[in-house]
MMTF fields as JSON, N, C-alpha, C and O atoms, coordinates in Angstrom:
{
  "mmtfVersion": "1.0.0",
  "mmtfProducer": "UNKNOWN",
  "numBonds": 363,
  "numAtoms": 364,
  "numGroups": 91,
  "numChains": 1,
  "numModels": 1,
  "chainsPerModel": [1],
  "groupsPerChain": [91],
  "chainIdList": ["A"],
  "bondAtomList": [4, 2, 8, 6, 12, 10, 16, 14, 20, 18, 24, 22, 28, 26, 32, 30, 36, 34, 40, 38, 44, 42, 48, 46, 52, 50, 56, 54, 60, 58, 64, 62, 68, 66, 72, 70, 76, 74, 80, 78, 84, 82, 88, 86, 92, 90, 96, 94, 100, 98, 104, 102, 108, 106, 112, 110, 116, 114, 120, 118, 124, 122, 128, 126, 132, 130, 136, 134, 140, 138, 144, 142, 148, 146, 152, 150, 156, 154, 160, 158, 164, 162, 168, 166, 172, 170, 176, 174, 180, 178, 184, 182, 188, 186, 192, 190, 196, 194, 200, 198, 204, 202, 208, 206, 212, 210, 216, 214, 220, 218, 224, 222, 228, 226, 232, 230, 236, 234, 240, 238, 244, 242, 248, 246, 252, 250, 256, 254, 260, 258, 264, 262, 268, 266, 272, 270, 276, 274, 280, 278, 284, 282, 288, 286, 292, 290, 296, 294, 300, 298, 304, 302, 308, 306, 312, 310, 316, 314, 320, 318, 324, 322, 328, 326, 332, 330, 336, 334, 340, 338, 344, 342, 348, 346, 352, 350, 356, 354, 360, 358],
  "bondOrderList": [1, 1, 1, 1, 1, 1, 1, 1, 1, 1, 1, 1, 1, 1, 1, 1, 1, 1, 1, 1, 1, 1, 1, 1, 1, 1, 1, 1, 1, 1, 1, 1, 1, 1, 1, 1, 1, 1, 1, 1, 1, 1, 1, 1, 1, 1, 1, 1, 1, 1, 1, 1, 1, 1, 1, 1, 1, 1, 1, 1, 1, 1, 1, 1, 1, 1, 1, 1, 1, 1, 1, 1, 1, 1, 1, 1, 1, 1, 1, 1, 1, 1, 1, 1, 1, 1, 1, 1, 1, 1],
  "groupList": [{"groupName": "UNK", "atomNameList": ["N", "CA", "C", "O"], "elementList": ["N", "C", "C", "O"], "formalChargeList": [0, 0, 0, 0], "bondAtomList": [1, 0, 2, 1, 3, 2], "bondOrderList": [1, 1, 2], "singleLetterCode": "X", "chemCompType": "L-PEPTIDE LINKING"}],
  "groupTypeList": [0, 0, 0, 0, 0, 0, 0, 0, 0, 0, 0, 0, 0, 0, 0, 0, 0, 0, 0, 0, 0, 0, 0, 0, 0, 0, 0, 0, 0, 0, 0, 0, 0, 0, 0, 0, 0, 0, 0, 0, 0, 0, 0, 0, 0, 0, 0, 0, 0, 0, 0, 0, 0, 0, 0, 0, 0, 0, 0, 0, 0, 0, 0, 0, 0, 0, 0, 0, 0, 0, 0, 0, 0, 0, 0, 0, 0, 0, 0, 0, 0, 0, 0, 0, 0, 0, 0, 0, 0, 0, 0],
  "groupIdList": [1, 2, 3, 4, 5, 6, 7, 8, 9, 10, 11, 12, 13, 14, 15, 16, 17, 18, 19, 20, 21, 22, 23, 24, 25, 26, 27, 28, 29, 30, 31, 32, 33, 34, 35, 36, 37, 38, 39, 40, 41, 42, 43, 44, 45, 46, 47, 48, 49, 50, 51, 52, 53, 54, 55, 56, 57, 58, 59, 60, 61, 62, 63, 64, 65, 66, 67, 68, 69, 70, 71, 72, 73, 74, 75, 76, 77, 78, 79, 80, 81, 82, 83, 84, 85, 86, 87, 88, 89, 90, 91],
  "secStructList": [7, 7, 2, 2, 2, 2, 2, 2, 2, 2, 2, 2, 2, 2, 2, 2, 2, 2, 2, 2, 2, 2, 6, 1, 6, 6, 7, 7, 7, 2, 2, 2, 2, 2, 2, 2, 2, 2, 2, 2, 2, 2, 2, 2, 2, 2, 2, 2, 2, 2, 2, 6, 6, 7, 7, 7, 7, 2, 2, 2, 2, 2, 2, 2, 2, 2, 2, 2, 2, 2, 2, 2, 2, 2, 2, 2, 2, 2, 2, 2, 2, 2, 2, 2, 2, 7, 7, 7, 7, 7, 7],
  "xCoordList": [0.862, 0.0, 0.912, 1.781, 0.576, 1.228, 0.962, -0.259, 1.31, 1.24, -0.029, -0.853, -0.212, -1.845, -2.771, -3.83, -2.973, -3.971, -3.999, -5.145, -2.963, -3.286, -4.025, -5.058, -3.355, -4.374, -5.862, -6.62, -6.405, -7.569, -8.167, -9.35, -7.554, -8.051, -8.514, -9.676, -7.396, -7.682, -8.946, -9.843, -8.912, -9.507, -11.314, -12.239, -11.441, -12.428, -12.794, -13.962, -11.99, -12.679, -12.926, -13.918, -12.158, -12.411, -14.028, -14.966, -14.151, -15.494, -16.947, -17.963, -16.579, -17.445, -17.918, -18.845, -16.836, -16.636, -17.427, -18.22, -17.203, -18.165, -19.45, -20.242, -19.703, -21.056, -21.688, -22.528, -21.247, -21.702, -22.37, -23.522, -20.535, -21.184, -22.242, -22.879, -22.911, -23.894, -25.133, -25.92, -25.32, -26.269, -27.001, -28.029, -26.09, -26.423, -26.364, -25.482, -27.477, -27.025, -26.109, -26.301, -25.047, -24.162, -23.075, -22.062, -23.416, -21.632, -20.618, -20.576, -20.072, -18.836, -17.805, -18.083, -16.616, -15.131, -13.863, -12.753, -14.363, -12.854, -12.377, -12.726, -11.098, -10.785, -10.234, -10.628, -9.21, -8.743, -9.606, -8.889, -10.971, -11.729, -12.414, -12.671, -12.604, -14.069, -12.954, -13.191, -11.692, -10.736, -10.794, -10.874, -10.763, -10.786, -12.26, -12.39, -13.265, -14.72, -14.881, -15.56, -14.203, -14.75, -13.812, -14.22, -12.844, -11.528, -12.229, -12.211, -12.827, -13.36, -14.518, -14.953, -15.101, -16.546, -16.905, -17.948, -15.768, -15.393, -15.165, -15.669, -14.834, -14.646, -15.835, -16.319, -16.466, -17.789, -18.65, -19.073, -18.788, -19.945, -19.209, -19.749, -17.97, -17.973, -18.123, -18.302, -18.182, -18.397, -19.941, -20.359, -21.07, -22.238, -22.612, -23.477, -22.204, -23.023, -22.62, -23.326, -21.356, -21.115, -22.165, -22.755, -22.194, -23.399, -24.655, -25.137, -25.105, -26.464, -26.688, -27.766, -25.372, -25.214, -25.828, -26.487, -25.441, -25.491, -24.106, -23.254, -24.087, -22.905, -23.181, -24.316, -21.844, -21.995, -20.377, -19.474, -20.339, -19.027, -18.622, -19.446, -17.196, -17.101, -16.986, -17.138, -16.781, -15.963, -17.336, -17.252, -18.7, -19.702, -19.702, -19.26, -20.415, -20.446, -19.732, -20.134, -18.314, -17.161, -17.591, -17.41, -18.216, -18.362, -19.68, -19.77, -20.897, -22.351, -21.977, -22.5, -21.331, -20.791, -20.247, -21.035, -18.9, -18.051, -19.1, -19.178, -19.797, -20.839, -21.754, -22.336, -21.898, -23.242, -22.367, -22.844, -21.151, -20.47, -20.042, -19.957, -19.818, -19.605, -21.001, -20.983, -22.282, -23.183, -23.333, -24.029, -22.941, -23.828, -21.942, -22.18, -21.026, -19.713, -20.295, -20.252, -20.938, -20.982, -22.423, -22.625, -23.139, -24.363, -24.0, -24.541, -22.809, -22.29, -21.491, -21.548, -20.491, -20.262, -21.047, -20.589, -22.198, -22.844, -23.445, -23.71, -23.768, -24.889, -23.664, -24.152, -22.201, -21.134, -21.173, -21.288, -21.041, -21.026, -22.359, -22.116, -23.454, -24.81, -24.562, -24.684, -24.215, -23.844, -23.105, -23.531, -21.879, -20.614, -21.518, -21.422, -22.234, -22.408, -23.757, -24.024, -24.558, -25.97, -26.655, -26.347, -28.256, -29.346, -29.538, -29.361, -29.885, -30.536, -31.219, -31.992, -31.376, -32.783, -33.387, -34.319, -32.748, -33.686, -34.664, -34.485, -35.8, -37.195, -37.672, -38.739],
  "yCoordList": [-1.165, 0.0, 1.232, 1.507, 1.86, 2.977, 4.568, 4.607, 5.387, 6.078, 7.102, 7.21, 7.703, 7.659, 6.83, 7.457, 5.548, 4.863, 4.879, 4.929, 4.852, 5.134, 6.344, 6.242, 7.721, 8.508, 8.338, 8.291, 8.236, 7.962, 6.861, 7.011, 5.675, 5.197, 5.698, 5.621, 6.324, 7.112, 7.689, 7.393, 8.635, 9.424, 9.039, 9.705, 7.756, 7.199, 6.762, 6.969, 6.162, 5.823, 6.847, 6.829, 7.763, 9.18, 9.598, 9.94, 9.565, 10.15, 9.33, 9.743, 7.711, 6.828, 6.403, 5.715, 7.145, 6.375, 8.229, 8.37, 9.159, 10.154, 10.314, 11.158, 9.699, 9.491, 8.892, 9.574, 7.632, 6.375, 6.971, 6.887, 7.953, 9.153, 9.903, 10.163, 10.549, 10.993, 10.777, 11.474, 9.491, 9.071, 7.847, 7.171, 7.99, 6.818, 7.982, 8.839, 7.864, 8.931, 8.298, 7.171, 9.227, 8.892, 8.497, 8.203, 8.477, 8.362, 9.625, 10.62, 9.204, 10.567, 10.279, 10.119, 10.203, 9.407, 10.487, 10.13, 11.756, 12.17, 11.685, 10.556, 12.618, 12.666, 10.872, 9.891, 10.968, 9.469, 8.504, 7.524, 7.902, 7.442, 6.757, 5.599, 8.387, 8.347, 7.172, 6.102, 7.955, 6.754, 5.515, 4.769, 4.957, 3.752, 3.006, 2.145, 3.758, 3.295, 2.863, 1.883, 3.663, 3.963, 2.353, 1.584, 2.416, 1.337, -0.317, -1.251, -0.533, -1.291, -1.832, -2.974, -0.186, -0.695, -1.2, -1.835, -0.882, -1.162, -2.849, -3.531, -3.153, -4.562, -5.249, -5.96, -4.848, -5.278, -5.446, -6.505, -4.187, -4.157, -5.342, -6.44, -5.03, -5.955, -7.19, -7.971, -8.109, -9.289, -9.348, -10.448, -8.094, -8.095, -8.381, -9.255, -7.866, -7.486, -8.83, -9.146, -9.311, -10.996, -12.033, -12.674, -11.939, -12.365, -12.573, -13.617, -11.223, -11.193, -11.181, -10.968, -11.474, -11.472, -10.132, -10.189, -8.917, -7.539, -6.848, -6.51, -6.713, -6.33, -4.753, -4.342, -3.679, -2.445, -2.581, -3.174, -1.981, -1.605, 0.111, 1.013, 0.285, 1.617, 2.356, 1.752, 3.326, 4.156, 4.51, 3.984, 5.215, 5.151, 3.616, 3.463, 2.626, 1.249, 0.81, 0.341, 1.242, 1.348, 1.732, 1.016, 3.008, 4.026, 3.781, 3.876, 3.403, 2.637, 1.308, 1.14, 0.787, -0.788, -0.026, -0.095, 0.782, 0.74, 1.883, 1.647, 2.852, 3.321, 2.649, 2.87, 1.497, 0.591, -0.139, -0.126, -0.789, -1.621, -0.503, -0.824, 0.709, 1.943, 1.544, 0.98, 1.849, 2.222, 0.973, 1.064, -0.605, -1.683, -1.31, -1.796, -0.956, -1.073, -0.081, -0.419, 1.378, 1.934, 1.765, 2.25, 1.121, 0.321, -0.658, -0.602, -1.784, -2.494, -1.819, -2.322, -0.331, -0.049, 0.844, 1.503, 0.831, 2.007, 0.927, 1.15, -0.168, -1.214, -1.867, -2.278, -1.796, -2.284, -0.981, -0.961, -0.082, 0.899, 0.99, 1.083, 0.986, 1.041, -0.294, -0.13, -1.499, -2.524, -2.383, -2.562, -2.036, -1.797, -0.59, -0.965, 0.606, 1.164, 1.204, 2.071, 0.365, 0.011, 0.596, 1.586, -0.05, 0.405, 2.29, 2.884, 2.798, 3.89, 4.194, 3.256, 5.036, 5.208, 6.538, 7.187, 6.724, 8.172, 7.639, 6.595, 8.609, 8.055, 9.777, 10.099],
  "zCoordList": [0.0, 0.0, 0.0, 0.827, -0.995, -0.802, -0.212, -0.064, 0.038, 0.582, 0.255, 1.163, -0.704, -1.27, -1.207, -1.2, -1.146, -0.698, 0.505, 0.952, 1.464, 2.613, 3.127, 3.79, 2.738, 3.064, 2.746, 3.714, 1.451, 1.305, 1.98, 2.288, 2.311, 3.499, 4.673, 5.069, 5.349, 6.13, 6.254, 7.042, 5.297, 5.253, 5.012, 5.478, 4.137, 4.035, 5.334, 5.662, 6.196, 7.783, 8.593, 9.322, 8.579, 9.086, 8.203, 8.923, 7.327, 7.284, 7.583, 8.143, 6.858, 7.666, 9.231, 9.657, 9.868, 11.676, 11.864, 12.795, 11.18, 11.794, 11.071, 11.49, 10.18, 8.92, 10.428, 11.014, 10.983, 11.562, 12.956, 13.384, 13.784, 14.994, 14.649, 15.669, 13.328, 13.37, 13.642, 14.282, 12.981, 12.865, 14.32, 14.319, 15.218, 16.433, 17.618, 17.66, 18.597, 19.199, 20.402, 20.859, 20.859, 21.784, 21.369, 22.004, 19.518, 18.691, 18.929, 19.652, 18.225, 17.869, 18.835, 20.024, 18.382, 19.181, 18.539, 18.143, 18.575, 17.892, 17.007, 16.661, 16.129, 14.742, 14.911, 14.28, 15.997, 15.886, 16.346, 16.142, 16.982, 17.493, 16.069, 15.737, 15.268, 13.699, 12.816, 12.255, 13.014, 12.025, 12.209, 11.232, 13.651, 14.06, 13.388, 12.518, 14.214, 13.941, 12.433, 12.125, 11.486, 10.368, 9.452, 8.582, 9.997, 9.255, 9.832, 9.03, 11.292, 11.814, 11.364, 11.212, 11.101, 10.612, 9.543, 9.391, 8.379, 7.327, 7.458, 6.566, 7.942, 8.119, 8.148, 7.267, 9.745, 9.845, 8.434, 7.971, 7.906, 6.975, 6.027, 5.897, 5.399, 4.097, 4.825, 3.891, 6.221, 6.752, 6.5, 6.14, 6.662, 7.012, 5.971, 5.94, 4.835, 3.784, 2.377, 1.42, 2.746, 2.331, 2.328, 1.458, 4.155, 4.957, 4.162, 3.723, 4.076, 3.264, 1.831, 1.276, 1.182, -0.154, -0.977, -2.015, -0.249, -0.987, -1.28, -0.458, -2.717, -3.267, -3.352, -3.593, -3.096, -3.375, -3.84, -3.25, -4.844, -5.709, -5.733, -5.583, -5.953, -6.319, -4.804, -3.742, -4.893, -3.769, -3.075, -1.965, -3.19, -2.896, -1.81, -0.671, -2.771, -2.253, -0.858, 0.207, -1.462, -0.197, 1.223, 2.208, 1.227, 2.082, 2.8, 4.024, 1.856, 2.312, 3.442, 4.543, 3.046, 3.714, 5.023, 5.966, 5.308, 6.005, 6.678, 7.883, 6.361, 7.546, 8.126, 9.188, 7.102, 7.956, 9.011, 10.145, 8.851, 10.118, 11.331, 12.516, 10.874, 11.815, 12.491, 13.585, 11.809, 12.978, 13.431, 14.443, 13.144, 13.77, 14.834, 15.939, 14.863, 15.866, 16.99, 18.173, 16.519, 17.621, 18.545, 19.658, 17.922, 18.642, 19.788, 20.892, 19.364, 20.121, 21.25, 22.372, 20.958, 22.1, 22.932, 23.866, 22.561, 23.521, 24.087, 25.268, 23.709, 24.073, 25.651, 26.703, 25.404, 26.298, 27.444, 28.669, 26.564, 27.789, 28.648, 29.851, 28.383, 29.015, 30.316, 31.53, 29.646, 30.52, 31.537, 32.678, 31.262, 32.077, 33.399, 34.568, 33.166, 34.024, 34.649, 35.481, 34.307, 34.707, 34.171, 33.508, 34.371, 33.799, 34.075, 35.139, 32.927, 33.457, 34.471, 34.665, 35.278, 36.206, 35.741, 36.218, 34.877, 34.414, 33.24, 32.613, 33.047, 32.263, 32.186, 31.662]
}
């Protein structure tokens, strides 16, 4: 990999891991957090979307997939964090 694909990597998880913080509430992890989420989630989705036998191609495609594993990653950690510190008592 060279050094241009890396940035655009980058940069593609950086916008998917905050596409993903937008849209879940209680997302959003900072510039280095959105990178992580976004490179992770990227994973997730192309596992998810194998899974269900839905193909998305093309840099678009790319970005649909790796925001959908962003939001099913930051679901899982809010769903860990809710655990870790107990039930709500607020209503």
């Amino acid at each position: 990999m060279n050094m241009e694909s890396l940035v655009i990597f980058l940069v593609i998880g950086a916008i998917t891991g905050w596409l993903g913080g937008r849209l879940v509430p209680g997302g959003g992890f900072g510039l280095p957090g959105n990178i992580f989420v976004g490179i992770i989630g990227g994973v997730i989705g192309g596992f998810l979307f194998r899974l269900l036998a839905i193909f998305a191609g093309g840099l678009i495609g790319s970005m649909v997939t790796a925001a959908a594993g962003a939001i099913v990653l930051i679901y899982v950690i809010e769903f860990a964090r809710k655990r870790k510190n107990g039930p709500d008592t607020e209503e």
